[in-house]
C-alpha positions in Angstrom: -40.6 -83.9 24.6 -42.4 -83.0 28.0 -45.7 -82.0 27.5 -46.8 -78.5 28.3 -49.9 -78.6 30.8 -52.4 -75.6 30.8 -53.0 -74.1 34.3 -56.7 -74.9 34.9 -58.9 -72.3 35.5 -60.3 -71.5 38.3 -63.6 -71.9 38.9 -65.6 -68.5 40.1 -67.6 -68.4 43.5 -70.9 -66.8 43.0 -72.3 -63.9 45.2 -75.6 -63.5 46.9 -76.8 -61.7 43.7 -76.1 -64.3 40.7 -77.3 -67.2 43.7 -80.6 -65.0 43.9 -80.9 -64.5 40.0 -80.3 -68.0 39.1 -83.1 -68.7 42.1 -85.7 -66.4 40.4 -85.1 -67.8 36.8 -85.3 -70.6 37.7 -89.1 -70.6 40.1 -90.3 -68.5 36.9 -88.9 -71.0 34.4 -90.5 -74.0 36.3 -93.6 -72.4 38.1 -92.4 -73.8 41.4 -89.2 -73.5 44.0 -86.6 -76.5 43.9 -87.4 -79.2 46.2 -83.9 -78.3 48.8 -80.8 -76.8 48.5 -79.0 -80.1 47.1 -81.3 -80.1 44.2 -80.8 -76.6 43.4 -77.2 -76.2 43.5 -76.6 -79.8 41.7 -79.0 -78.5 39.0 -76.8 -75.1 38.8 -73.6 -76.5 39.6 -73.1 -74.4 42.7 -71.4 -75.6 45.1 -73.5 -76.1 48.3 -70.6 -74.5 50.7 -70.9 -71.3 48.4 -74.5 -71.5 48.9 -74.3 -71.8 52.3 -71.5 -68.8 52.7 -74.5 -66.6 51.9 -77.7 -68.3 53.1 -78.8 -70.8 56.1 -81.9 -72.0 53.6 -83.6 -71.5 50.6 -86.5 -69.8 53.0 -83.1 -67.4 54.5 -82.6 -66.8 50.4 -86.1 -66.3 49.7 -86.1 -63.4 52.8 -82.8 -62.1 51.4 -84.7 -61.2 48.1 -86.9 -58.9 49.8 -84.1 -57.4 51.6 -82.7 -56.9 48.0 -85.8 -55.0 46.8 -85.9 -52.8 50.0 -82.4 -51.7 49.6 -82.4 -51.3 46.3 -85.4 -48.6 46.5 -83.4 -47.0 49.5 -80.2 -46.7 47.4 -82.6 -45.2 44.6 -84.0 -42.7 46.6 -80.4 -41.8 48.2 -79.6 -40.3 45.2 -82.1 -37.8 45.3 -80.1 -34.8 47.1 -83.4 -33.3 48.0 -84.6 -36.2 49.9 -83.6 -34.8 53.5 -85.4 -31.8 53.2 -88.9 -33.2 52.0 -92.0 -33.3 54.0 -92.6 -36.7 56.1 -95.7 -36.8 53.6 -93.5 -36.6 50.7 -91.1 -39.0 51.6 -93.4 -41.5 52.5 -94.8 -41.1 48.5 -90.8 -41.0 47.7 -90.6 -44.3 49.2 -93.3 -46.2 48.6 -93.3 -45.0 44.7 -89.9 -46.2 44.4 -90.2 -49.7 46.0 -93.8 -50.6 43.8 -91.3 -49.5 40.7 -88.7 -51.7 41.6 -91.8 -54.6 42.4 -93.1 -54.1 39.2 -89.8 -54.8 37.9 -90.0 -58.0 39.2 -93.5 -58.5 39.2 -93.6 -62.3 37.7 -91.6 -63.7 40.3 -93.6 -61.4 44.0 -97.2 -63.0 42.4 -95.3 -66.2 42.3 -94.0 -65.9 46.0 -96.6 -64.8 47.6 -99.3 -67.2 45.7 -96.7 -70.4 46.1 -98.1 -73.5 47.5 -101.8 -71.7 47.8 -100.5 -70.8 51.6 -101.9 -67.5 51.6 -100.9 -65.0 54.1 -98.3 -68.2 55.4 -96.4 -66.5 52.1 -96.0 -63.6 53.6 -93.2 -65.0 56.4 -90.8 -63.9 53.4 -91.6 -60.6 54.2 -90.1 -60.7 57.6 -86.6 -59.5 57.2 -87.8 -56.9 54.7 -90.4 -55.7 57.5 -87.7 -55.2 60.3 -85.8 -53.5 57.5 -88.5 -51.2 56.9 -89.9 -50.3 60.1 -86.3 -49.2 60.7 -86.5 -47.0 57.7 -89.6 -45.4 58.9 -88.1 -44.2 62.3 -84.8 -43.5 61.4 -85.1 -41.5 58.1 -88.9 -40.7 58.2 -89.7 -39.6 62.0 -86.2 -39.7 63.5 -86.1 -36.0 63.2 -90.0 -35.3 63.5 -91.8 -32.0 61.9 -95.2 -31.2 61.2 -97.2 -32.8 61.5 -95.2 -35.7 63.6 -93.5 -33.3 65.7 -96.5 -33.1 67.8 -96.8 -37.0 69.0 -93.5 -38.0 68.2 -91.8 -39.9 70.5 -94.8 -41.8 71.3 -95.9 -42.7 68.2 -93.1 -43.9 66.5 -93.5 -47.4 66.7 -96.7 -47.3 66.3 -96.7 -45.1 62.8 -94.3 -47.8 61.7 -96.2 -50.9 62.3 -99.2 -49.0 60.6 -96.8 -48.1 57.7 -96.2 -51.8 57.2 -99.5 -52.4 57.6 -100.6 -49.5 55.1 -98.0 -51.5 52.6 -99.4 -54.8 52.9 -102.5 -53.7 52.1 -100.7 -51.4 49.5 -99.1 -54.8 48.0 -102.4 -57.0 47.9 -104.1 -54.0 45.9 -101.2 -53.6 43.4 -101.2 -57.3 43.2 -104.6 -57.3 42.0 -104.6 -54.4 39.8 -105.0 -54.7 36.0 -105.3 -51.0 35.1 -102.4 -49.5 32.8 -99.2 -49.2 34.3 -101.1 -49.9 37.6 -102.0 -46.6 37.8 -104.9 -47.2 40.3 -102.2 -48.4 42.5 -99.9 -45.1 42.2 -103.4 -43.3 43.3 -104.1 -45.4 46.2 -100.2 -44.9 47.3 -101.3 -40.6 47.0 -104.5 -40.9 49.2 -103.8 -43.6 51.2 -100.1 -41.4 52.4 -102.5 -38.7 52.8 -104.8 -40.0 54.6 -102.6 -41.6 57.3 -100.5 -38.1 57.2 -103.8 -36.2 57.5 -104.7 -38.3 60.7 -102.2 -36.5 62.5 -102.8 -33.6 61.5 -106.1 -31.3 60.8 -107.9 -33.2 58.1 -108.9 -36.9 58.8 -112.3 -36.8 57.4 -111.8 -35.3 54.0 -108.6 -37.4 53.4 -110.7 -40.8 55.1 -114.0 -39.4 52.9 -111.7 -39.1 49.6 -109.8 -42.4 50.4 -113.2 -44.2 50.9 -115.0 -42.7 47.5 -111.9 -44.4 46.0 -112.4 -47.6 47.3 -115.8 -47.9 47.4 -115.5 -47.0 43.4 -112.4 -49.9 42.7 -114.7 -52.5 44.7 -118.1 -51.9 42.8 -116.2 -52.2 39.3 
């Protein structure tokens, strides 16, 4: 009697996404990054040509999460039908509300990747895809259409009020990473007066906002 064989199943690819999750499970699981790509995959059973379809490295994967957080905040705020017709000011808050939500989500594993190896500001090369993406973000949906109070300098400023958006996150992100209050709620008040300060700046009321952003600071640092 011939023997009936079962088809074998086949074996599904993974996507950027369950790559990236299995990644960040398994950092935060072992408190450090796998040694090389080998390791990881044989540990995972992944095979390294799927790996490879997606990213060049583990440092090109480690990029590609902060490109995941970006456009996951922009997708978020997409959804918002009213989002075109805010101020600059209020999208900025839109923005940068959004994208410290979807941080905190993953809070563990950004303390873990940007304190790994004790590298300090070396960490922050991770960032660098994720900062092309959102200095892109800032001209093309923040300024590309400039009103008040961006209207006035526009053209010429726009590169330079995006690096100092990125810079005004950075510093944004080391605050937040320090904070300890309840629900970081310091940090969603530094995000309102810090937007309105660098808004203010082009418009008619730098010293108050730069006063009322300083009061602030000087009050976090002598706690």
């Amino acid at each position: 009697m011939a023997t009936v064989k079962k088809a074998k199943t086949k074996k599904s690819t993974p996507d950027d996404n369950a790559i990236i999750s299995i990644y960040m499970n398994e950092v935060l699981e072992n408190n450090e990054a796998p040694k090389n790509v080998y390791v990881f995959c044989k540990k995972h059973a992944i095979e390294e040509s799927d790996f490879y379809a997606f990213f060049g490295s583990l440092e090109a994967l480690k990029q590609d999460i902060w490109v995941k957080f970006f456009e996951n905040a922009v997708a978020t705020i997409e959804k918002e039908v009213a989002f075109e017709s805010y101020s600059d000011k209020n999208k900025m808050l839109t923005l940068y509300f959004t994208l410290f939500e979807i941080l905190t989500l993953n809070r563990s594993y950004v303390l873990f990747s940007l304190k790994e190896n004790n590298e300090g500001l070396k960490n922050l090369k991770q960032l660098k895809t994720f900062r092309n993406h959102f200095k892109k973000y800032i001209v093309d949906s923040i300024t590309s259409e400039p009103s008040e109070p961006f209207g006035k300098v526009a053209k010429v400023t726009e590169p330079v009020y995006a690096e100092g958006a990125w810079l005004q996150f950075l510093f944004l992100l080391k605050f937040w990473m320090d904070d300890t209050s309840k629900g970081f709620e310091k940090t969603d008040v530094l995000i309102e007066k810090s937007v309105n300060t660098v808004v203010d700046l082009l418009n008619t009321k730098p010293l108050e906002s730069l006063f009322d952003l300083g009061k602030f600071l000087w009050k976090e640092k002598m706690q």
